[in-house]
C-alpha positions in Angstrom: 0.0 0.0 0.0 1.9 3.5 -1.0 1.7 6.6 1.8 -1.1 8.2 -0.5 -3.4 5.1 -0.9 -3.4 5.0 3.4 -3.9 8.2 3.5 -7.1 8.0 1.4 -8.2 5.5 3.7 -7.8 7.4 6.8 -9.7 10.1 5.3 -12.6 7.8 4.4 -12.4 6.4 7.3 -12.4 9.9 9.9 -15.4 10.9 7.9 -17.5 7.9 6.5 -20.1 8.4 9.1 -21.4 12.3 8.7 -21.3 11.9 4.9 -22.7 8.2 4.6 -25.6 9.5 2.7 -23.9 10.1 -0.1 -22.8 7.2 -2.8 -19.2 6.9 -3.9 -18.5 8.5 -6.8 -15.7 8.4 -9.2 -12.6 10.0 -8.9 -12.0 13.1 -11.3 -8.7 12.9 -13.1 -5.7 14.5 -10.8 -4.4 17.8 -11.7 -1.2 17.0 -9.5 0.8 14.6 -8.7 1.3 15.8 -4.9 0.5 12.4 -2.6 -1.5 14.8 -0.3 -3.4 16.3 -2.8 -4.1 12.5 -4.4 -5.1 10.7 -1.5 -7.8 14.1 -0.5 -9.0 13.3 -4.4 -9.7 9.7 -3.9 -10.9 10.1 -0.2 -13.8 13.3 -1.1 -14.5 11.8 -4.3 -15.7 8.0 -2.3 -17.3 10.7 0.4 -19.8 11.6 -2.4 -18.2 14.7 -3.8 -19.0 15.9 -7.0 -15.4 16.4 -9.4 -15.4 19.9 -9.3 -15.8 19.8 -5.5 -13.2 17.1 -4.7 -10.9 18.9 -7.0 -11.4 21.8 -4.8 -11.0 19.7 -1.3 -8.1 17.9 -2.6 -6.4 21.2 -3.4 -6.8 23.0 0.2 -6.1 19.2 1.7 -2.3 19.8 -0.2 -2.2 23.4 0.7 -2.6 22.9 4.4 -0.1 20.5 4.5 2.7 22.5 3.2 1.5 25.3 5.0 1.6 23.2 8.6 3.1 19.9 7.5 0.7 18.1 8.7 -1.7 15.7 6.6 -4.7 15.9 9.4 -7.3 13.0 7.7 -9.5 13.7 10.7 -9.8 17.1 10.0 -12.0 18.4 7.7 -10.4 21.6 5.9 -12.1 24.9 6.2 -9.5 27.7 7.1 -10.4 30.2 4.1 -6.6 30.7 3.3 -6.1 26.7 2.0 -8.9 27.2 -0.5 -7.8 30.0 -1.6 -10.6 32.6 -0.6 -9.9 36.7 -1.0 -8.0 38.0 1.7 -10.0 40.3 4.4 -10.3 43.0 4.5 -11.8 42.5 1.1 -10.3 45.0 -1.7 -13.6 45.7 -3.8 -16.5 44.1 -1.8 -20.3 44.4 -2.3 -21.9 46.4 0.4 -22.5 44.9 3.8 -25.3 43.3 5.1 -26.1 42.0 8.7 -23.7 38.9 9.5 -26.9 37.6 10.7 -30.1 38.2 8.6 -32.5 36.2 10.6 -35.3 34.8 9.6 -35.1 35.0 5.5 -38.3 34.4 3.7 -38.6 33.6 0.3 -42.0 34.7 -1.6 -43.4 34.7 -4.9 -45.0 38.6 -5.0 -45.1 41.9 -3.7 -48.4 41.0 -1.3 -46.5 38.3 0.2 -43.7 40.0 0.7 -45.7 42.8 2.4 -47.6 40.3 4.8 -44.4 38.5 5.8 -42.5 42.0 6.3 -45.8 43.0 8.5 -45.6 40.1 10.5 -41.9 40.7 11.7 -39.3 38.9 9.0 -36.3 40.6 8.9 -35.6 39.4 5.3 -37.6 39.0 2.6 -36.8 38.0 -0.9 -39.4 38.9 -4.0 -39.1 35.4 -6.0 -41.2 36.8 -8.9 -41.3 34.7 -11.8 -42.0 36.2 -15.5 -41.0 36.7 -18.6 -42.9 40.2 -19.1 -40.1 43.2 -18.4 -43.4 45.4 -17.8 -45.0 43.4 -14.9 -41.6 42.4 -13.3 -40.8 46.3 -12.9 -44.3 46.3 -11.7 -44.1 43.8 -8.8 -40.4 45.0 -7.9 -41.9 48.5 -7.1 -44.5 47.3 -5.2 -42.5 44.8 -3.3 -40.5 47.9 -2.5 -43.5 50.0 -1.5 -44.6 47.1 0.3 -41.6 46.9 3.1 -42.0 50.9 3.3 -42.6 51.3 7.2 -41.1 48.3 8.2 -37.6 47.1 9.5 -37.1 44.6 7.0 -34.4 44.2 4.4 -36.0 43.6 0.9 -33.5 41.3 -1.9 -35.0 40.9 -5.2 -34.1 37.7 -6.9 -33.0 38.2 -10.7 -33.6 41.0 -11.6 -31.2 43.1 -10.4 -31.8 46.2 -12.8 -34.8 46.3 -11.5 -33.5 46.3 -8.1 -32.0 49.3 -8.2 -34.3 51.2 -10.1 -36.6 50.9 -7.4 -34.7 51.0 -4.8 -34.7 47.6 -3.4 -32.0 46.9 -0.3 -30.2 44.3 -2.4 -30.4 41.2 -4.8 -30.0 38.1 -4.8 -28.4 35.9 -8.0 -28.5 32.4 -8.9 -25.2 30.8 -9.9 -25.7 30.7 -13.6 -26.8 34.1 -13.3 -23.3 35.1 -12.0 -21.7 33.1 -14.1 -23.2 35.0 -16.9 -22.9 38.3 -15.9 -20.0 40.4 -18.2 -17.2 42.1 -15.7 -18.6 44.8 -16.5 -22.4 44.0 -15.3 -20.7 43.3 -12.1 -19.1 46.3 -11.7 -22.2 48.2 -12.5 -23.6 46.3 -10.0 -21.6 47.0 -7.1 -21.4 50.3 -7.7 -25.2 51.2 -7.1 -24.3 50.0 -3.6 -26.9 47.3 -4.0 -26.7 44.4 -1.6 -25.8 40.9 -3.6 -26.4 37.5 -2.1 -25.3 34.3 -4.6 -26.7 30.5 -4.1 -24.2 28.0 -4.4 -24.2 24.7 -3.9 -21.1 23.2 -3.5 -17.4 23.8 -2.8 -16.2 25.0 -6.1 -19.7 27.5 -6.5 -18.6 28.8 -2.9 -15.0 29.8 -4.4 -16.7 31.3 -7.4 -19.0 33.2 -5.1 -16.2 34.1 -3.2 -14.8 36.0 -6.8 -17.2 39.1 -6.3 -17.3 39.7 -2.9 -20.9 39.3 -2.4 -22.8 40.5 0.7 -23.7 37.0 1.5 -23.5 34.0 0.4 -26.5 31.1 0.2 -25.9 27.3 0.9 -28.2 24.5 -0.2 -30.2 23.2 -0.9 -29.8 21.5 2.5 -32.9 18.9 2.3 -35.0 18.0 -1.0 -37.4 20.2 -2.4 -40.1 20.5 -5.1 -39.9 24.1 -5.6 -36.9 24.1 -8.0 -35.1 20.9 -9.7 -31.9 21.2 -8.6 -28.6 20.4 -10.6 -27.6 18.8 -7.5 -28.2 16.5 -4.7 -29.5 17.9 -1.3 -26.2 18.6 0.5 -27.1 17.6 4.0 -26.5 18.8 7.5 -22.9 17.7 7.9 -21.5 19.1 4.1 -23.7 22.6 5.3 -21.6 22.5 8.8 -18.3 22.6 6.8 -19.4 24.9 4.5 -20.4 27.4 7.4 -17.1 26.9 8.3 -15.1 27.9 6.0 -16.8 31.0 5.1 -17.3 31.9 8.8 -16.9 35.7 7.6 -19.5 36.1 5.1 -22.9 35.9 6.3 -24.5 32.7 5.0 -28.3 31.3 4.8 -28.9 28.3 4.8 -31.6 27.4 2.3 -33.6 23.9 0.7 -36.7 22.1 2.1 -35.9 23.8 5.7 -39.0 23.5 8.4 -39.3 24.4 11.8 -38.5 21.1 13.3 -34.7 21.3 11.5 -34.1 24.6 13.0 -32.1 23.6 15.3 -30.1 21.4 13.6 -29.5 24.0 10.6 -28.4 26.8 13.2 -25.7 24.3 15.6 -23.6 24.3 12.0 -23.3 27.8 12.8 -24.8 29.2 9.6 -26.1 32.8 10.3 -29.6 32.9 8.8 -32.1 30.3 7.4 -34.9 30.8 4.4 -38.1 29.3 4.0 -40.4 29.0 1.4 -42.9 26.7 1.7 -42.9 26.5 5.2 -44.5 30.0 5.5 -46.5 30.4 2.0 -47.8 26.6 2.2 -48.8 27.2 6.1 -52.6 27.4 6.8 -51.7 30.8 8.9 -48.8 32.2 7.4 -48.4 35.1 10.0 -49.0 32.3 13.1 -46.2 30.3 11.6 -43.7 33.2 11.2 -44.3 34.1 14.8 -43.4 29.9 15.2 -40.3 30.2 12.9 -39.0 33.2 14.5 -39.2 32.0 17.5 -37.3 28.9 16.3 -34.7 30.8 15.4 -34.2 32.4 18.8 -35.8 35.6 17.3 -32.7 36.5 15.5 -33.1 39.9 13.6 -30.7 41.8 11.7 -27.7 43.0 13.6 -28.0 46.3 12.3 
């Protein structure tokens, strides 16, 4: 057995157990031939990791250990520096939001986002699906109007011209969506001094994310859900404790098929916020269950 094949199997074995929901997968071919970096490969990529993620784990597993010379298979990377994050203080970052943003409801239209704002969220995101520029300008405004008076923060999904038009408190972008905006979008984009929160959904997304500078940064989705088909699997508790982790200085929200009863759960990984969607606009009293879910989450609002 060579050094980097036990290696592997210490890794597998420190960590079989918190990700034995997730199948063995092929290992991506090696962009190295460091033994640290090979044995991480193999190890994340039998943990269930996707390519593009074990590429990324493999990497900050090699980087650690010729920055402390020390392999560690029990411990699970996450200092920011081994995975190559931006250095803080940030050199062109979006503007800031809370590091924790509460309660973070996701709704489909300017009166939902009114009644949920009303009832005491902290964050509410318009959701508003269409492919006619008139009516999205429309229900942008009026989710604006609709937080007028309230304390909470408003982030418009998608459209993030629209955003700014009207005056919204930030957006929030898909990763294709960031993926596809021009250098120069970007830079238009933090310049209005909008707010930008970015979904990812995996190691590698995170270190895109991590590109821009967001405000925040979303992780998920955490369980199933029906609400969107997702590119890929539901990431689970323990993969959303290590991302928290490592990006310890962003705020995060957690996000994906999330009720009350995981609450907990979700907030112990030490994640700073936590969105629901159908768990507020499927409830039979919406404004009963976000007194429930604020209460679950210790009443958390913005630290303004």
């Amino acid at each position: 057995m060579t050094e980097s094949t036990a290696l592997a199997r210490d890794i597998e074995r420190a960590h079989a157990a918190k990700f034995s929901a997730f199948a063995p997968l092929p290992a991506p071919a090696p962009e190295s031939d460091a033994p640290v970096y090979r044995a991480a490969l193999a190890a994340c990529s039998t943990l269930g990791f996707i390519a593009q993620d074990a590429q990324v784990l493999a990497h900050a597993w090699q980087a650690r250990w010729e920055r402390t010379g020390s392999s560690a298979p029990d411990l699970w990377p996450s200092v920011a520096q081994d995975f190559g994050l931006q250095p803080r203080p940030h050199v062109a970052p979006f503007a800031a939001c809370p590091q924790q943003l509460g309660l973070y409801a996701v709704l489909p239209d300017a009166a939902w986002v009114g009644r949920m704002a009303r009832a005491g969220v902290p964050t509410v995101q318009l959701r508003f699906k269409s492919d006619d520029a008139t009516a999205i300008a429309h229900e942008v405004r009026a989710a604006v109007d609709a937080v007028a008076g309230t304390p909470a923060l408003l982030f418009i999904n998608d459209h993030w011209r629209e955003a700014i038009t009207a005056g919204a408190y930030g957006a929030h972008l898909g990763q294709e969506d960031l993926d596809a905006l021009s250098a120069a979008e970007v830079q238009e984009l933090r310049a209005s001094d909008l707010r930008l929160g970015v979904s990812t959904h995996g190691y590698a997304e995170m270190l895109r994310a991590d590109a821009v500078q967001p405000s925040y940064i979303a992780l998920g989705a955490v369980f199933p859900t029906t609400l969107k088909r997702m590119a890929t699997a539901p990431q689970g508790v323990a993969r959303l404790q290590g991302y928290a982790a490592l990006l310890r200085d962003y705020p995060t929200v957690a996000i994906g098929g999330i009720g009350a009863e995981q609450f907990r759960e979700i907030l112990d990984t030490g994640v700073g916020s936590v969105a629901v969607v159908r768990a507020l606009v499927a409830a039979q009293d919406p404004e009963a269950e976000a007194v429930r879910l604020l209460r679950a989450m210790g009443s958390v609002a913005p630290n303004l």
